[in-house]
GUZA-27425 format. One record per residue (C-alpha): residue in three letters; z, y, x. Coordinates in steps of 0.2 Angstrom, whole numbers, plus 5000, padded with zeros to 4 digits. Layout:
BEGIN
ALAZYX/...
REM end
This chain:
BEGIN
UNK562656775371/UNK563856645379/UNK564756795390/UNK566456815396/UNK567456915385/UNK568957055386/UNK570257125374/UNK571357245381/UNK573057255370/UNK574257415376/UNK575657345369/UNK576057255384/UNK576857095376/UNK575756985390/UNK573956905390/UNK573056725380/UNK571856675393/UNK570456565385/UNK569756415393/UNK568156335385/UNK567656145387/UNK566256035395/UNK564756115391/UNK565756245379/UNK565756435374/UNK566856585377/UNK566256605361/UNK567156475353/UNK568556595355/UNK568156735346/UNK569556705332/UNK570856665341/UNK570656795352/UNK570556925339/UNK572056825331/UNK573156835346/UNK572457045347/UNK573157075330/UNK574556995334/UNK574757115352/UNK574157015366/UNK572657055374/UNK571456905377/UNK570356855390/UNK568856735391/UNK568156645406/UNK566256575406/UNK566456415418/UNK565156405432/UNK563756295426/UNK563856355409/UNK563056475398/UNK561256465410/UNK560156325410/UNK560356135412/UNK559856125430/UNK561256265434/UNK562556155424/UNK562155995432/UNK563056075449/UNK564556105441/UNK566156015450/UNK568055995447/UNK568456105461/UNK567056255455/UNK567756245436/UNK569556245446/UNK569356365457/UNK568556475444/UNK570256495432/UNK571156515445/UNK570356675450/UNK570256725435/UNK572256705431/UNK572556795446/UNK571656945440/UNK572956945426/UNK574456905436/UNK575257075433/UNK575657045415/UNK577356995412/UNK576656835400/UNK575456755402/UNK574656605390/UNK573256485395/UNK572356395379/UNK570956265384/UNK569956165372/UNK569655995377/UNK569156015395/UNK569556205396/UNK571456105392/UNK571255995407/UNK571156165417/UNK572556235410/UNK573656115413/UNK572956095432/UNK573256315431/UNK575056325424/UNK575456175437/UNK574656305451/UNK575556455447/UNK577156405442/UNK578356525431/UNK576856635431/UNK576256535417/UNK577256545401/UNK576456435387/UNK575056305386/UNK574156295372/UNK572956115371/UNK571356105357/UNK570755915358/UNK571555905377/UNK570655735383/UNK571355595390/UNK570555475382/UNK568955475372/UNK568555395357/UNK567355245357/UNK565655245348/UNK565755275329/UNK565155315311/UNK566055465313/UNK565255495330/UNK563255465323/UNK563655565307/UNK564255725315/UNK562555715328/UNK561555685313/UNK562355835304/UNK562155945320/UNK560355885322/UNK559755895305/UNK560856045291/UNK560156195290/UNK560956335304/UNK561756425294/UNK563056265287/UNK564756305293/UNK564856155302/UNK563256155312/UNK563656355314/UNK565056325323/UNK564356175336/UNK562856295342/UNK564056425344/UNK565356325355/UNK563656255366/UNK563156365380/UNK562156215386/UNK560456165379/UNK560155975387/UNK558455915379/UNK558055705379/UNK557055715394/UNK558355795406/UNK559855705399/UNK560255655415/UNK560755825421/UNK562455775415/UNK562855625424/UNK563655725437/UNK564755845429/UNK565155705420/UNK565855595433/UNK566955755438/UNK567455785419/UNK568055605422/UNK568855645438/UNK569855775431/UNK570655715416/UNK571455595431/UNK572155685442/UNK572855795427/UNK573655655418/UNK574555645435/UNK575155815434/UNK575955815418/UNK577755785423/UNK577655955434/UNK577556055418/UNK578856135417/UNK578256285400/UNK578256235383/UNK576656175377/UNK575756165359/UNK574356015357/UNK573056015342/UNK572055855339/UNK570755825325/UNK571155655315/UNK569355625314/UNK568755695332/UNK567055625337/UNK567455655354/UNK569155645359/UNK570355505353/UNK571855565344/UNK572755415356/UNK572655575370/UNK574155645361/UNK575355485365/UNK574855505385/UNK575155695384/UNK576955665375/UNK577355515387/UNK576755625405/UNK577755795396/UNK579555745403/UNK580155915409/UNK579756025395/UNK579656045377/UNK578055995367/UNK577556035348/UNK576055955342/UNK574655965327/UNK573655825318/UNK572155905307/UNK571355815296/UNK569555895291/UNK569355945309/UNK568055885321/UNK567955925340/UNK567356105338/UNK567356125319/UNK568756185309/UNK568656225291/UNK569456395285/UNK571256345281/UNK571556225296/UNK570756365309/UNK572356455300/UNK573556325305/UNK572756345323/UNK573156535324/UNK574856515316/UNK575256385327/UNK574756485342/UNK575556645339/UNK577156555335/UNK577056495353/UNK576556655362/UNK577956755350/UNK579356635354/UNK578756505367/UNK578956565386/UNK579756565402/UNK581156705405/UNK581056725423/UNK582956795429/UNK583656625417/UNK582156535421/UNK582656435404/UNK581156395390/
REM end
């Protein structure tokens, strides 16, 4: 079930709030939350309007409903002392766009396949949708696309996405413009051989970054939503480095 998802940590070291992608899963999640868990924080993850219900619901998704939606949900948590936003690809867009609204509130932004460019049609592109069309379910790879889908577009209604498309499109814009107001530190993880999202998106991110500071991670047998067992390792690692010593001490205000 593609469902919103809640882990209460009393340790009280802050929250990881999860941000799934165009047409993505809360799902997707599940490790990293129970990563970031074991490592003291709760975690929280948000089902986008549009997604986990049929094609016809998703084709009304907007910019400003996906928005809208991570705002409220941040604001549920904004009692915790930290707070962490992690987006994959589009869920990334939203964070940035939700540590821009909320300021100091926001203390880390962690960014899975963040796109600001996409990559052009490819080899690489035509074997993973072979792959995802024709292995058998229960291949790790294919396992992890249907899990990280909560939308099921058929041939014939394709054209469902047009629209939420043009506001994917509409977003990455006006979120490329708002780079140089971040002002948290921020990790980005890019796949080498991403079927979706150009690895280029990482130079835009560290050109419009100016007022904060930046780590970043290639991987290279990752795709957009599969990562083999020892590079999902490096992805955890790498995030609970930032939510351990990444963050915003509000009396300094210093990162």
């Amino acid at each position: 079930m593609h469902t919103p998802s809640f882990l209460e940590n009393s340790t009280g070291k802050g929250i990881v709030i999860f941000i799934h992608g165009f047409m993505g899963s809360p799902r997707q999640f599940d490790k990293l939350a129970e990563c970031v868990y074991r490592a003291g924080f709760s975690a929280a993850s948000v089902l986008l309007p549009g997604h986990g219900s049929t094609a016809k619901e998703f084709s009304s998704g907007t910019m400003e409903s996906w928005l809208n939606h991570v705002y409220a949900e941040t604001e549920r948590f904004l009692w915790h002392d930290k707070i962490y936003l992690v987006g994959h690809s589009m869920g990334g867009l939203l964070a940035i766009n939700t540590a821009v609204k909320y300021g100091e509130r926001v203390s880390g932004i962690f960014l899975i396949a963040c796109p600001f460019k996409f990559r052009t049609f490819s080899k690489q592109t035509i074997s993973v949708r072979l792959k995802q069309a024709f292995c058998n379910k229960r291949h790790p790879m294919k396992a992890a696309y249907l899990t990280s889908s909560s939308i099921q577009l058929r041939p014939s209604i394709i054209w469902r996405i047009v629209k939420p498309t043009s506001e994917l499109k509409k977003l990455m814009q006006i979120t490329k413009d708002k780079l140089h107001d971040i002002r948290v530190p921020v990790t980005a993880v890019y796949s080498a051989y991403d079927e979706l999202v150009s690895v280029d998106s990482l130079e835009i991110l560290k050109t419009g970054l100016t007022q904060t500071t930046f780590e970043s991670l290639i991987l290279s047998d990752s795709l957009h939503a599969y990562y083999p067992a020892h590079e999902q390792a490096a992805i955890e690692k790498q995030l609970v480095a930032l939510c351990e010593t990444g963050g915003v001490d509000y009396e300094s205000g210093s990162t």
